[in-house]
C-alpha positions as CSV (number, residue, x, y, z in Angstrom):
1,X,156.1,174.1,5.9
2,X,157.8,171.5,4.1
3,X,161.4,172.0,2.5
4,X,161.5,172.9,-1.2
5,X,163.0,170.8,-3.8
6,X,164.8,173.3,-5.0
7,X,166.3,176.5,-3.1
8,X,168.2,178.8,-5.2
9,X,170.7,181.0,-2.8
10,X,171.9,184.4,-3.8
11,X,173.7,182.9,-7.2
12,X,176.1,185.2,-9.3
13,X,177.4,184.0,-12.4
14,X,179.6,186.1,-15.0
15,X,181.1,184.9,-18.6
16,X,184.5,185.3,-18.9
17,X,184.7,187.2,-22.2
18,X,187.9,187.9,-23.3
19,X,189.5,187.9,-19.7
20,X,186.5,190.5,-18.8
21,X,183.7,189.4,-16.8
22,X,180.0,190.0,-17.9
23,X,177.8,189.5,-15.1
24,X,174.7,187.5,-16.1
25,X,173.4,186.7,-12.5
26,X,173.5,189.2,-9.9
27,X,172.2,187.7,-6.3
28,X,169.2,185.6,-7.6
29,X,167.0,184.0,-4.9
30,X,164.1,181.9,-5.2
31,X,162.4,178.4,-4.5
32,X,160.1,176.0,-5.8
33,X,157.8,174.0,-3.7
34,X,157.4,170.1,-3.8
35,X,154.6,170.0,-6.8
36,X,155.0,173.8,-7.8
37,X,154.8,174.7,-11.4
38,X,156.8,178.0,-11.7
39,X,157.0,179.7,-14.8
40,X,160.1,182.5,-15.7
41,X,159.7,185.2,-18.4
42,X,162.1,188.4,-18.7
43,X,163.5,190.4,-21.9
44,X,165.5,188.4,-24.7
45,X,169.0,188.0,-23.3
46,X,168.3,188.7,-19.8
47,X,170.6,184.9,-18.7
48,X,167.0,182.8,-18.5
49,X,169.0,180.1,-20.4
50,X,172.2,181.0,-18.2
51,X,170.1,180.3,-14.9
52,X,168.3,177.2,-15.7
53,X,172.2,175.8,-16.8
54,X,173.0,176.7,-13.4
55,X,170.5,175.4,-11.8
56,X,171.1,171.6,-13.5
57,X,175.1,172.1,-12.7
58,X,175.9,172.7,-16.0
59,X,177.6,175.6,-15.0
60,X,179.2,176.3,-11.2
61,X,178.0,179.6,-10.2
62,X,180.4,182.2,-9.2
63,X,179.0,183.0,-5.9
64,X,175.6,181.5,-3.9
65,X,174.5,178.1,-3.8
66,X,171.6,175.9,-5.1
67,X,170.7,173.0,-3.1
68,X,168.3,170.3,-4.8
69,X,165.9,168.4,-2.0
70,X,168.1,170.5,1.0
71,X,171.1,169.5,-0.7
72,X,173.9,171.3,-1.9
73,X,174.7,170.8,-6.3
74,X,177.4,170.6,-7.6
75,X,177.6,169.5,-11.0
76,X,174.8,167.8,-13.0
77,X,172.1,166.0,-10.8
78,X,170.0,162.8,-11.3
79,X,167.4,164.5,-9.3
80,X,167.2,167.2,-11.9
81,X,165.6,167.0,-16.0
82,X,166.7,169.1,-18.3
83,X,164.0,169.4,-21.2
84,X,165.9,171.8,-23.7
85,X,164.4,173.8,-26.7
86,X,165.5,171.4,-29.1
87,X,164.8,167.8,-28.3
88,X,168.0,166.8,-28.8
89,X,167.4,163.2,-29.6
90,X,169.8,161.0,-31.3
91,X,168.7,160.7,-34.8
92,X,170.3,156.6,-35.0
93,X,168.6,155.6,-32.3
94,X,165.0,154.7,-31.9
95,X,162.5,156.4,-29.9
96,X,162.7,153.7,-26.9
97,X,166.3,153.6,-27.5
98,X,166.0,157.6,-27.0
99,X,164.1,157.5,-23.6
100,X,166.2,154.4,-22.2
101,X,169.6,156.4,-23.2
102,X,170.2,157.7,-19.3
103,X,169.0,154.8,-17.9
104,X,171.7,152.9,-19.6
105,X,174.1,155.6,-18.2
106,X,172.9,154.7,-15.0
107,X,173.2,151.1,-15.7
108,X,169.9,149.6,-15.2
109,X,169.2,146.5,-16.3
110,X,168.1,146.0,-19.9
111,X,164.9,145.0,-18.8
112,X,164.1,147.4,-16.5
113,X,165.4,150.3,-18.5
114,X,163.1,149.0,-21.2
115,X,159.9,148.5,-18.5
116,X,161.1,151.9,-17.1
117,X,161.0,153.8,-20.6
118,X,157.3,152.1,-21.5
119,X,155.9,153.5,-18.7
120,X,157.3,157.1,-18.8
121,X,156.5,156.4,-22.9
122,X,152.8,155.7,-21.7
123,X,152.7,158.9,-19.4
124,X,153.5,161.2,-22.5
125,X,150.6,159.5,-24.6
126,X,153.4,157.5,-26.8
127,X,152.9,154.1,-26.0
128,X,152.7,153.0,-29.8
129,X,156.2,154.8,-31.5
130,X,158.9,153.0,-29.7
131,X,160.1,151.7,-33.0
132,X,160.1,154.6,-34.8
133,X,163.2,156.9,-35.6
134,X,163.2,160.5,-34.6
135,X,163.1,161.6,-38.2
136,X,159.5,159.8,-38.3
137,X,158.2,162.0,-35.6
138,X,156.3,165.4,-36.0
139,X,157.4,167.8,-33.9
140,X,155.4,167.8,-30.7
141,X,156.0,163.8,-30.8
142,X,159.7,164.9,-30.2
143,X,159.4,166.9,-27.5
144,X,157.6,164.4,-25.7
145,X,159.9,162.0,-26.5
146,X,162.6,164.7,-24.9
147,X,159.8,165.0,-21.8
148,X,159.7,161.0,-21.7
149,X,163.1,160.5,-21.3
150,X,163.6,163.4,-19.0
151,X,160.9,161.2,-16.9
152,X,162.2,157.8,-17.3
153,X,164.7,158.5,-14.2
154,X,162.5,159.9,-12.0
155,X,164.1,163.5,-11.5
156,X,162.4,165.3,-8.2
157,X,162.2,168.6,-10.8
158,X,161.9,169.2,-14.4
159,X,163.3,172.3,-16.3
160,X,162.1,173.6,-19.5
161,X,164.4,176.1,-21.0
162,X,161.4,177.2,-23.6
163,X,160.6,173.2,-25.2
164,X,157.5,174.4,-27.0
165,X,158.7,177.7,-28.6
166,X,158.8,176.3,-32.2
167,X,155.8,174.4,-32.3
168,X,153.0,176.0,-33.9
169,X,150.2,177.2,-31.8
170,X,147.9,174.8,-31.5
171,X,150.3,171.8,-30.8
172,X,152.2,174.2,-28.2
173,X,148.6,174.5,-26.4
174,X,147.7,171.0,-26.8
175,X,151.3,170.5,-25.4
176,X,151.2,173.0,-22.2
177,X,147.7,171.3,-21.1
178,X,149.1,167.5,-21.3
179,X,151.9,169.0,-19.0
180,X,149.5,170.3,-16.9
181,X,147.8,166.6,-16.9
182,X,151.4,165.4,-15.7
183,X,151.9,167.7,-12.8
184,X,148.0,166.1,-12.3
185,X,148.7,163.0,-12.6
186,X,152.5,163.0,-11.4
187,X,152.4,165.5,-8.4
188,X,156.0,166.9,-10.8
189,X,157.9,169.7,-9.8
190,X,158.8,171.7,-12.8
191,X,160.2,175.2,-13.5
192,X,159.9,176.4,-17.1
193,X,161.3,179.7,-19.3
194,X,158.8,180.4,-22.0
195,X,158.7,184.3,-23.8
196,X,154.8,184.0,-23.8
197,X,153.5,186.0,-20.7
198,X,150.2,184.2,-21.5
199,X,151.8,180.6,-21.8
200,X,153.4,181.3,-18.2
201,X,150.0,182.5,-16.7
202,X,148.2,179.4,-18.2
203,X,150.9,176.7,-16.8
204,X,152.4,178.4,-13.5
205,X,150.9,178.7,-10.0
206,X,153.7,181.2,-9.7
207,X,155.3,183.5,-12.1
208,X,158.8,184.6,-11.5
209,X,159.6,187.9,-13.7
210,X,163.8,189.0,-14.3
211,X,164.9,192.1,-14.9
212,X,167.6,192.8,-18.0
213,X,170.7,191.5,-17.4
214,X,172.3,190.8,-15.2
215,X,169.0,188.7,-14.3
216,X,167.8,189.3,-10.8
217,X,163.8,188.8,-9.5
218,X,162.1,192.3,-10.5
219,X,158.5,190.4,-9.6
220,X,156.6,187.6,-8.3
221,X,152.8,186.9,-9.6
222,X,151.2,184.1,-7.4
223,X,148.6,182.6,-10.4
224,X,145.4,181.7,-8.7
225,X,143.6,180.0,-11.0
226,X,143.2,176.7,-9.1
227,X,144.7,173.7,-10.6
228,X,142.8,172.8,-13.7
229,X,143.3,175.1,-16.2
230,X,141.9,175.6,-20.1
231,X,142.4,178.1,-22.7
232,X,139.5,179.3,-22.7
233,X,139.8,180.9,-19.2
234,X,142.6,183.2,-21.3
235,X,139.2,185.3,-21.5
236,X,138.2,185.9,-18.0
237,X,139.1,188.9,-16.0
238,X,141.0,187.1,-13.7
239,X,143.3,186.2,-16.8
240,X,143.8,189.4,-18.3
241,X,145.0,190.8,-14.6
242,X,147.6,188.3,-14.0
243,X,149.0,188.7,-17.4
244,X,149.1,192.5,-17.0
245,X,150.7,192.2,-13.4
246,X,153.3,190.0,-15.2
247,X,153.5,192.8,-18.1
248,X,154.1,195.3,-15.8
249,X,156.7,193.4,-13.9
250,X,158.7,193.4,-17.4
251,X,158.0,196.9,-18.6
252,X,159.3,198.4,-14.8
253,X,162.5,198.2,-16.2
């Protein structure tokens, strides 16, 4: 069996409020396989946000270990993308100026930051708004300016801490499927947070469900729906039981 990209290890983390600690990871474990899409719900609050910050060494965990392609992370990674809940693009720059922004931190060539961000550009179906400013851009055109440039240095994972949440539905579905046509088309490792039990039954091949905080795993739903998914399978039996196992994993608290 080949090694997973990434290997979370028994990881505690507390917030130091007020010189008290408040545990918001208590001995989480999991992994994520080389071209695994893994999806994480739980109740608001639970530390989702807290453990994907962990994850991209954001924050140093208090105890455990989280080791990226059998490596051991500390601090932020270039192998890991960060896709946040706002796009967090810089509203003076333009959208190729946007995607090309870490490339230029890690000091490619002009050139071939600007060859690197067309392609990744192309991959998000956004080859023809390089020009144009973020405040040009519907929302959905942001976020995949936010997935571009998460792209454009190649990270061995993506995380999505919840990137499609104020969307409205039908540009968060269109959105969810052309990330399915990534992993397709991209073989991309990626472990998303999304509220919608539904959402993380459509996109995961493996739902991972924490309990209240401090966030452990209370339960793991392997999602076999084979690999080419469309909404309109949200109506098939197989469907409904996944998204109840995941329901149940939630309400066992």
């Amino acid at each position: 069996m080949s090694e997973p990209v990434l290997d979370v290890r028994d990881v505690s983390f507390s917030y130091d409020q007020g010189g008290r600690p408040t545990p918001a990871l208590r001995h989480l474990s999991f992994s994520v396989e080389r071209g695994e899409i893994a999806g994480v719900v739980g109740p608001s609050g639970c530390g989702k946000t807290t453990m994907l910050k962990v994850i991209a060494g954001l924050m140093a965990p208090d105890s455990g270990e989280v080791l990226v392609n059998g490596r051991a992370s500390e601090g932020v990674q270039p192998e890991v993308g960060y896709i946040f809940q706002d796009p967090r693009l810089l509203p003076w720059r333009t959208v190729m100026e946007n995607v090309m922004l870490p490339l230029e931190v890690q000091r490619l060539s002009k050139p071939q930051a600007r060859l690197t961000a067309t392609r990744a550009l192309t991959v998000v179906g956004l080859p023809d708004v390089e020009h144009a400013y973020p405040a040009e851009l519907s929302g959905g055109m942001k976020q995949r300016v936010a997935i571009a440039r998460a792209l454009s240095y190649d990270p061995a994972i993506l995380l999505m801490d919840e990137p499609f949440a104020a969307l409205d539905a039908i540009s968060r579905e269109k959105l969810n499927l052309e990330m399915l046509g990534l992993r397709q088309a991209t073989g991309k490792t990626m472990l998303f947070v999304t509220h919608s039990i539904a959402e993380a039954v459509l996109m995961a091949d493996r739902v991972l469900v924490l309990s209240q905080r401090p966030a452990t795993i209370r339960r793991e739903v392997r999602v076999d729906l084979g690999p080419r998914r469309d909404p309109r399978m949200q109506d098939s039996a197989d469907f409904i039981r996944l998204t109840a196992a995941v329901r149940e994993g939630l309400e066992a608290e």
